[in-house]
C-alpha positions in Angstrom: 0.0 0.0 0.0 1.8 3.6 -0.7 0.2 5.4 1.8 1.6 3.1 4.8 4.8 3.3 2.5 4.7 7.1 2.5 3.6 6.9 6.4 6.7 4.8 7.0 9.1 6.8 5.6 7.8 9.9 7.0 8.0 8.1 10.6 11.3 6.9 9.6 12.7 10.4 8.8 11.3 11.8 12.2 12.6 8.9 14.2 16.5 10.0 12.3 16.0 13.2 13.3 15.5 12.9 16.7 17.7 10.4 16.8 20.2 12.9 15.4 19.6 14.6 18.9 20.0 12.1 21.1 23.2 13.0 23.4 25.2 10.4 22.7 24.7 10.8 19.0 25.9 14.5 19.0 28.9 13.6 21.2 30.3 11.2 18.8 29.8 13.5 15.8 32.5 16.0 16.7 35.5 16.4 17.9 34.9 19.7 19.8 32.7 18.9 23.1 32.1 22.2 23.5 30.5 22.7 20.1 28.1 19.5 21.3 27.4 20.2 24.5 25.9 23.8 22.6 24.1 21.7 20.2 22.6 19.7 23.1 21.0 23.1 24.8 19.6 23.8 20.9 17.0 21.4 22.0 15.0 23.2 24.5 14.6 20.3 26.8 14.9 21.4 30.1 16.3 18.2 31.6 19.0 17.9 28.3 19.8 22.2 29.6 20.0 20.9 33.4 22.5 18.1 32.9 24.6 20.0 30.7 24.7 23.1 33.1 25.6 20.5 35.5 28.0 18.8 33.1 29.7 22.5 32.3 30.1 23.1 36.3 32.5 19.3 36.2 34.8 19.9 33.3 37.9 22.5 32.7 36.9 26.3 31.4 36.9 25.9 27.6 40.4 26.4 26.6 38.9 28.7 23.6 37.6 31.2 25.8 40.4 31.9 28.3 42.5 32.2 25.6 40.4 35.1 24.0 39.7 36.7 27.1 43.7 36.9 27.4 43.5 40.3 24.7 42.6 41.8 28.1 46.1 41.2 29.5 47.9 41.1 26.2 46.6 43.1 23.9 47.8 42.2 20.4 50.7 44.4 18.7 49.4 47.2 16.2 53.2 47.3 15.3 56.4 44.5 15.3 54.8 41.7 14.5 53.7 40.0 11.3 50.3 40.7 10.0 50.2 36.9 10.7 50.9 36.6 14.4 48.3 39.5 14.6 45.8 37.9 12.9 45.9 34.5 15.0 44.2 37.2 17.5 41.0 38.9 18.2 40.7 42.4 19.3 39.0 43.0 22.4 36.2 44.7 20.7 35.9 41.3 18.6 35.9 39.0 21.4 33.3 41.2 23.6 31.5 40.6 20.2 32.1 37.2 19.9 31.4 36.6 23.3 29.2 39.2 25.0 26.6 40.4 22.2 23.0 38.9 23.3 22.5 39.8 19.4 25.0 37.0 18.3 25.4 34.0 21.1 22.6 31.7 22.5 21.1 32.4 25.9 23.0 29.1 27.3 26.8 29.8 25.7 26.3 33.6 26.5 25.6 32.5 30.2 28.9 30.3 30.1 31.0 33.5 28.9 29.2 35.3 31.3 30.5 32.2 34.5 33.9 32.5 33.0 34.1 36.0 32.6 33.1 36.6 36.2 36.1 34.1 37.1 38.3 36.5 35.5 36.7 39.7 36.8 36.4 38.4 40.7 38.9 35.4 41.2 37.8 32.7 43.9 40.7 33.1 45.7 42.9 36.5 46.6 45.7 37.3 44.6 48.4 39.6 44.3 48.6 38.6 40.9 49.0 42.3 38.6 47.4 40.7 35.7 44.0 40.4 37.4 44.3 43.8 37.8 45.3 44.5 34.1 42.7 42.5 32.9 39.6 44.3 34.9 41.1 47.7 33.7 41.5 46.2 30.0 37.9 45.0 29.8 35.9 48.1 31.3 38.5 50.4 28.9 37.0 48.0 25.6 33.4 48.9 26.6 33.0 45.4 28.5 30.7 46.7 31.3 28.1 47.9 28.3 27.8 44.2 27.3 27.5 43.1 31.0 24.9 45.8 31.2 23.1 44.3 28.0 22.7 40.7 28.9 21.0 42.1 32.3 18.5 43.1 30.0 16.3 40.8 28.6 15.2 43.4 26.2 18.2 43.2 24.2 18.1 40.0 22.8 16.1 38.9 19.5 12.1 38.4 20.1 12.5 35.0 18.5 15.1 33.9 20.9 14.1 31.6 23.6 16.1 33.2 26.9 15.0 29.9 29.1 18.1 28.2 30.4 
């Protein structure tokens, strides 16, 4: 009979795609866990959101990140050094944009910038380290506090964006 053959394909083709979103699927698929525990919040469960909040609180700081957020203690050279050493780095106003625009990044990676930001900005532990220091001066002088300000305001991001997390 074609329609139970159509039926059964269409079933088929849903069953793929949520199979396609099943955790352990998306884990296997790329290298980057990062990248998959994002794809995992994509879904909107609540319980897949909960266990991967969770999951982020267990594992190192994405390497990624800190490394960006280090254009706040070393900015990169306007001048001695090759146009390609320069371009290996972002700017600080690119990485607030990268990181910090509610515009651009989901409600569940802009909260994980936001965690490892506030690392950064407030460290657990007292230090006498001077590059703290550099790196709270560096990221107000960039216009950091605006995009702090911003994400404190649900206002700013899209109307289609679901802000639940």
């Amino acid at each position: 009979n074609t329609f139970e053959a159509i039926g059964s394909t269409e079933r088929l083709q849903i069953a793929l795609k949520q199979e396609r979103l099943l955790p352990g699927v998306i884990m296997s698929s790329e290298k980057d866990v990062f990248t998959k525990l994002e794809q995992l919040c994509r879904s909107g469960e609540s319980r897949i959101l909960a266990a991967v909040r969770n999951l982020l609180s267990l594992i190192p700081i994405n390497q990624k990140t800190i490394e960006s957020l280090e254009v706040f203690v070393h900015p990169v050279p306007d001048e001695g050094a090759s146009e390609d050493h320069r371009s290996s780095f972002l700017s600080p106003q690119a990485v607030l944009n990268e990181f910090y625009d509610s515009s651009r990044v989901s409600p569940s990676q802009l909260l994980y910038n936001m965690e490892v930001l506030s690392g950064k900005l407030m460290p657990s532990i007292y230090t006498t380290d001077p590059s703290a220091q550099v790196f709270r001066r560096n990221f107000l002088e960039a216009g950091g506090l605006k995009y702090v300000i911003q994400v404190l305001q649900s206002s700013t991001f899209p109307s289609t964006m679901n802000t639940d997390i």
